[in-house]
N, C-alpha and C positions, 0 to 999 in steps of 0.2 A: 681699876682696870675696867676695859672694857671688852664685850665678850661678843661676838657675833657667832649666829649659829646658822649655817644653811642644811636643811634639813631638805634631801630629794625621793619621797615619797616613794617615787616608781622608779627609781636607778633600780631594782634588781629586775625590771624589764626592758628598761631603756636601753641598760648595757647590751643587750642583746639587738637590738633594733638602731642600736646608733643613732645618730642625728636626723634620720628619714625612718619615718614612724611609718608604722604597718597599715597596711586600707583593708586587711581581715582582724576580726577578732582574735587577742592575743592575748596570754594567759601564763602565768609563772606557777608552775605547782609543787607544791610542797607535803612530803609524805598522801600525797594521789591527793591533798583536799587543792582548791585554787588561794595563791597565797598572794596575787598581785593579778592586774587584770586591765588592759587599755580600757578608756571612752567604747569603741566599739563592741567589745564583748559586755559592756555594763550596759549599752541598750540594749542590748541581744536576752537580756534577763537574767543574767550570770551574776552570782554572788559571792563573797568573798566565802572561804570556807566550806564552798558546795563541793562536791565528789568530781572529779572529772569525770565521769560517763555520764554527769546530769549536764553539765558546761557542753562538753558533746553535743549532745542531744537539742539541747538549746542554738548550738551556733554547729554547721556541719564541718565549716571550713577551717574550723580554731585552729590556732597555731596556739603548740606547745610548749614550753620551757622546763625543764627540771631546774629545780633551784639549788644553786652551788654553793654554800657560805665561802666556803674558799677564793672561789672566782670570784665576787662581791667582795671579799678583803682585800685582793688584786687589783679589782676593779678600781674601788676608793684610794688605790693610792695613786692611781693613774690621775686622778681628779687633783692633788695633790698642787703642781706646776699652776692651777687655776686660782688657786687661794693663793698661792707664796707670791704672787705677784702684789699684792698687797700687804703682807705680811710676812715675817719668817715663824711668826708664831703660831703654826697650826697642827691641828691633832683632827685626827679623823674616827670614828667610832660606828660600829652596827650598832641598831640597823640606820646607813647610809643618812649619817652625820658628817659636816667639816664643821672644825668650830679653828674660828680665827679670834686672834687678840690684835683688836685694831684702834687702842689708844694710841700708839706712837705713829699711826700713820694721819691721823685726820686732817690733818693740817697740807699734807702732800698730796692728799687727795683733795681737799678742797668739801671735807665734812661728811655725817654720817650717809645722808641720802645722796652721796655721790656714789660714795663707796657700794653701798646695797645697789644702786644702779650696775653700778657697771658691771660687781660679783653676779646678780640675777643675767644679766647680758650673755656675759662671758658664759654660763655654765647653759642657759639657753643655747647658746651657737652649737654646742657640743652636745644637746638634745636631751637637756636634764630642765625638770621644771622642777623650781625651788620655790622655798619658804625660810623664811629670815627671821628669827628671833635673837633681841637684842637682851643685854641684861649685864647686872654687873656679880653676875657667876654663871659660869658653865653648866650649871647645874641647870639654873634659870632662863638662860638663853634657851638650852634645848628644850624643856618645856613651851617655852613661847612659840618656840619656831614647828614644835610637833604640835600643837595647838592652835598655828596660822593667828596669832596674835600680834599685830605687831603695837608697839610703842611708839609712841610722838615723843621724838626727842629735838634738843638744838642740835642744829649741825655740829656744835662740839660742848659736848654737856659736862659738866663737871658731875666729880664721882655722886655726892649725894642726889640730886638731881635722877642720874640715873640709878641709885638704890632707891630713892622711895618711889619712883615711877614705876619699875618691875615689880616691887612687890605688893603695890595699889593691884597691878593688873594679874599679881597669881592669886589673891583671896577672890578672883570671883572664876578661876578657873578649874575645874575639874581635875579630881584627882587621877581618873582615868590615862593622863599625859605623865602621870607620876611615875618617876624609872624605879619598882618598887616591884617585888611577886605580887602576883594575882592575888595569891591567899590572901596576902596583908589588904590590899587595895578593897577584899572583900570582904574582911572580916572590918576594917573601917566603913564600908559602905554600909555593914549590918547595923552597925554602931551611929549611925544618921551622919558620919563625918563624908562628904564628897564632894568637898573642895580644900583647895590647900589652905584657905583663911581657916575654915573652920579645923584644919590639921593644926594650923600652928599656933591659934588658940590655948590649943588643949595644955594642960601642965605637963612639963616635962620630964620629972620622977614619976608621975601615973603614968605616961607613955613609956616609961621604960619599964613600968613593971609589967605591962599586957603586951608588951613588943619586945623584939628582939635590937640589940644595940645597934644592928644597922639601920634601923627605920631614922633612930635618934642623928646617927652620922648624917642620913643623907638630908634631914631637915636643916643640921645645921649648914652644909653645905652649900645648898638652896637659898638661903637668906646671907649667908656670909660669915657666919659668925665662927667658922672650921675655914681652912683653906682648901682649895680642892686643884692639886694637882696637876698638870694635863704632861703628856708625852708627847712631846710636838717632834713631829716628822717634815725632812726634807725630799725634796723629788731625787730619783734615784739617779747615781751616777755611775758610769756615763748611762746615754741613753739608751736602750733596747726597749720593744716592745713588740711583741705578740697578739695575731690572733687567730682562736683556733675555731673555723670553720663547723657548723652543726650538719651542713651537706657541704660533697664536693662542689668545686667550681667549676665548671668542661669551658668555658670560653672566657675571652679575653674581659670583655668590658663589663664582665660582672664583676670583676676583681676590682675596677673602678671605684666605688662605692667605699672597700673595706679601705685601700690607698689611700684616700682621700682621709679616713678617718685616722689612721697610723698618722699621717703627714702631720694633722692638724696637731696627734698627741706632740709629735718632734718639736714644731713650731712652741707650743704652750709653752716644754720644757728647756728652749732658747731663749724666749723670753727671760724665763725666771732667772739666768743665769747672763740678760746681754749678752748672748752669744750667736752668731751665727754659722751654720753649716756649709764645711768647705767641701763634704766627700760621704756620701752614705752609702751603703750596704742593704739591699732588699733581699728576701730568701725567699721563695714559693716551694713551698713543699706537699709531694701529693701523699696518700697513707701508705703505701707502702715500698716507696724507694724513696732513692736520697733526689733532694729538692734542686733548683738550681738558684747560684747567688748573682744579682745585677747589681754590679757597684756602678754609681752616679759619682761624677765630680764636679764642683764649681766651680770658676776662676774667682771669685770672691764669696763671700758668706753671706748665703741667703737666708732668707727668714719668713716667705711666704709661703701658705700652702702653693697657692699655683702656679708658683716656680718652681717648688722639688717636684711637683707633681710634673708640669711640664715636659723636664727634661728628665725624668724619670718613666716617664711613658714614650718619651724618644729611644730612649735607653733601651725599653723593655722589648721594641719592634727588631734588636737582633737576637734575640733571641727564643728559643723553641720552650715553650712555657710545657710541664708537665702537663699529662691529660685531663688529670683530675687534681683540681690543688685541693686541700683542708686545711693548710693553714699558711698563714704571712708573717713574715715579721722583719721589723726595719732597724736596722741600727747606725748612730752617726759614728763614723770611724775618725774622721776627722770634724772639729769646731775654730774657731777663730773668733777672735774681736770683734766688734763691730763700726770698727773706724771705716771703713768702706760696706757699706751695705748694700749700693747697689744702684738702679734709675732713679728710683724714688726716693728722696728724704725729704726731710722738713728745713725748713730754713729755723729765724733766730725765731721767728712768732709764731712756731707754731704751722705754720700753714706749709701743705704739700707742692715738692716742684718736680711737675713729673721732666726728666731729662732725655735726651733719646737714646736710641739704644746703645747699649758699651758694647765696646769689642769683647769684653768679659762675654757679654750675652752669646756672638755668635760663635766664641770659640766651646762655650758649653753644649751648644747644637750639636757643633761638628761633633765633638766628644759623644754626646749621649748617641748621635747617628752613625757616625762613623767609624769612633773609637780615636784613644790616644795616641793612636801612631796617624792619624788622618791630619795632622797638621805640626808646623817644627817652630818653635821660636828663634827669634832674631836676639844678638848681643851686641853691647856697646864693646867697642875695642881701642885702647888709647891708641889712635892714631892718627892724625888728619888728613890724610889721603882720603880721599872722599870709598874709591874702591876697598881701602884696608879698613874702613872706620865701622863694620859690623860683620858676623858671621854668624852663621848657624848654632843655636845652642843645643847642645845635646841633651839639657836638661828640660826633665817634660814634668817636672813639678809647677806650676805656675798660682800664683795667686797675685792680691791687690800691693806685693811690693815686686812685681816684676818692672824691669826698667823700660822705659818708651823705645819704642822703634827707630822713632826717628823726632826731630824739631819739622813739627807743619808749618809750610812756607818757605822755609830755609834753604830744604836742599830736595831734591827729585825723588819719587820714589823708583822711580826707573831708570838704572844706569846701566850705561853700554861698557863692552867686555870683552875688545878692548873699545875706550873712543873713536868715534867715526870722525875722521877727517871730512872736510865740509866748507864752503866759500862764506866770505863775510859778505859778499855782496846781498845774499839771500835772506839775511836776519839783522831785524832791527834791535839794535841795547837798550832795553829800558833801565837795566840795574849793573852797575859795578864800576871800576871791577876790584874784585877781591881777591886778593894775594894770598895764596898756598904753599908755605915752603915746607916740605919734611923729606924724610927716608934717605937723610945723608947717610945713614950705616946700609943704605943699598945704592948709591947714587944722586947725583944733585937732583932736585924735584923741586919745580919754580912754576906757576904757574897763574896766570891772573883772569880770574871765574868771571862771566856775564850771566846775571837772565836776560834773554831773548826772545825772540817773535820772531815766528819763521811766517814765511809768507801766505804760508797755507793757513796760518791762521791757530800753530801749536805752539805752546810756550814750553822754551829749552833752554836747556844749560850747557853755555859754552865757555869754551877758556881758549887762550893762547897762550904759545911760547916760542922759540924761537926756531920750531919744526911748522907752526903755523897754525889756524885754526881748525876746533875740534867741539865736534856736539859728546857730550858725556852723558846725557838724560834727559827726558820728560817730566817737564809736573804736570802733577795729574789736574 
């Protein structure tokens, strides 16, 4: 097996600052000491561990964080949709570990430093800075990855390869990365052992008589020789997500920022599942009344941020947002396929064909702007009377199997109601004529269609019969 470990150091302050990082000094504290701390407040002379009224006093402008283990286990599993795209085998663990198993994928991805590519990418975008330790146990990988070691491996290493590579590189690293009590980590430090070489040296019945039987577990763990378990989690279903605000919101475009980040979680969690969204559900709620809900809908399933975003900020201009919001949260009510996705796909190699815009697009405008009663769909009707052959549909559900309006070039999008009687001398036939017989259960109906050219220079559709000629419509 193979084990990858992304290890994000500052996820219990990122979560808070999202993917646009703070230009003050910022700080996570943990029982009043500082227990995380941006670039900024570490040149400010802020140390890990210091008191907060020393951090203070150092930096005036600090921004605060109480630290929530709770929200951090929350957090991590939000992260979750970002690994399963590469594998279904993941487990997540404090403090702010994913550990994937990414033997069965190499090959799909195209080897190991593809894969660590893209996972470092991906969790970048979302404003998490990682470290990657590889290894052939979970045990080992987190080590590696909490100790910024990485490994030179082939793009697809076989198992031994990758066990004696990892454990070359734990005999020269510090036991200090060891998941083990302090006690133990220091009563071995007392003893000159502080490095895992020199741990796994040592005889294994004398380690067990001056240690307690988990030290012995987790060494065997570590090197392989015990199996080590993982609880691998999927992204939750369906979607919903939250978040809850540390100050109110009073205007519009500050809520931009959080939207953006909600969108992107949806997006992640589409992915994992090839799915795209046909209909979401936003909620803004201020503290102490009830919130208001903006449902969005799409006429096909979208999958970018900046098109939920788009027409969800159309969406949000009818309505009266609370004074003060504290918190957001989005949920997809409906998902779909993704046999139609939209302007953009890829052809057979790979490369992007951007197409113009789909009626899809602007019937989503209308919607998000105007609402779903702001536009009515057309239906095919078995009929060939050109006037009997569609009508208004009552049904306002729409997506990527609604039937076509009309055959472009065929027939006029504009017909008259009734036909206008009209001289032949005035229009020249470039097309026909075509023969229409129906609605014997109302009358004989005979009729033989031209496209024409009227002199002004509009192209029409006309027919005769034996009442004489008749304009029925324009193309457009």
């Amino acid at each position: 097996m193979l084990w990858l470990c992304a290890h994000l150091p500052q996820m219990g302050l990122e979560m808070y600052e999202g993917s646009h990082a703070s230009r003050q000094a910022s700080v996570v504290v943990d029982e009043r000491k500082i227990h995380l701390m941006n670039g900024i407040a570490q040149e400010a002379g802020i140390a890990l561990g210091s008191s907060l009224a020393t951090a203070s006093s150092l930096a005036p402008d600090l921004v605060c964080y109480k630290r929530d283990e709770e929200a951090e286990k929350e957090y991590l599993e939000k992260i979750v949709p970002v690994a399963y795209r590469f594998t279904p085998r993941v487990s997540v663990s404090l403090p702010y570990d994913v550990m994937l198993e990414i033997s069965g994928s190499l090959k799909l991805f195209g080897g190991v430093d593809r894969i660590v590519h893209l996972l470092k990418h991906a969790l970048r975008r979302i404003g998490h800075e990682s470290f990657i330790g590889i290894a052939h146990t979970p045990s080992a990988a987190r080590v590696l990855a909490h100790a910024k070691i990485p490994i030179p491996l082939p793009e697809y290493p076989d198992t031994e390869t990758v066990r004696s590579r990892t454990l070359a590189c734990l005999r020269e690293t510090s036991l200090k990365y060891a998941e083990l009590a302090p006690s133990d980590i220091e009563r071995l430090s007392n003893m000159g052992i502080r490095s895992f070489g020199e741990l796994m040296n040592l005889p294994r019945n004398e380690l067990g008589q001056r240690f307690e039987k988990s030290l012995l577990e987790y060494v065997a763990r570590l090197v392989g020789s015990t199996f080590d378990p993982q609880k691998y989690t999927a992204p939750a279903e369906p979607f919903r997500s939250e978040i809850h605000l540390l100050e109110p919101v009073k205007d519009r475009q500050s809520l931009d920022v959080h939207m953006e980040q909600l969108s992107l979680e949806l997006v992640r969690w589409l992915q994992t599942r090839q799915l795209g969204v046909m209909e979401t559900l936003w909620t803004f709620s201020p503290f102490d009344d009830e919130g208001i809900s903006v449902p969005v809908r799409f006429s096909h399933p979208r999958t970018r941020v900046s098109q939920i975003l788009e027409y969800s900020e159309l969406a949000l201009e009818s309505f009266d947002l609370p004074r003060e919001v504290i918190s957001i949260c989005l949920e997809a009510t409906r998902v779909d396929s993704l046999l139609n996705t939209g302007a953009t796909q890829r052809d057979l190699l790979g490369t992007h064909e951007v197409k113009p815009v789909l009626p899809g697009d602007l019937l989503d405008r209308l919607t998000a702007r105007l609402g779903i009663s702001s536009w009515q769909l057309l239906r095919n009707l078995d009929d060939h009377r050109p006037e009997c052959a569609w009508s208004p549909s009552n049904d306002r559900e729409y997506g990527h199997d609604t039937p076509p309006f009309f055959t472009p070039g065929h027939r006029p999008l504009w017909l008259f109601e009734p036909p206008l009687p009209v001289r032949r001398k005035h229009f020249e036939l470039l097309k026909g004529p075509e023969r229409i017989q129906s609605g014997w259960w109302e009358g004989h109906f005979s009729r033989d269609y031209f496209v024409a050219r009227h002199e002004s220079g509009s192209l029409c559709w006309l027919f005769s019969n034996e009442e004489g000629w008749f304009q029925h419509g324009y193309f457009s």
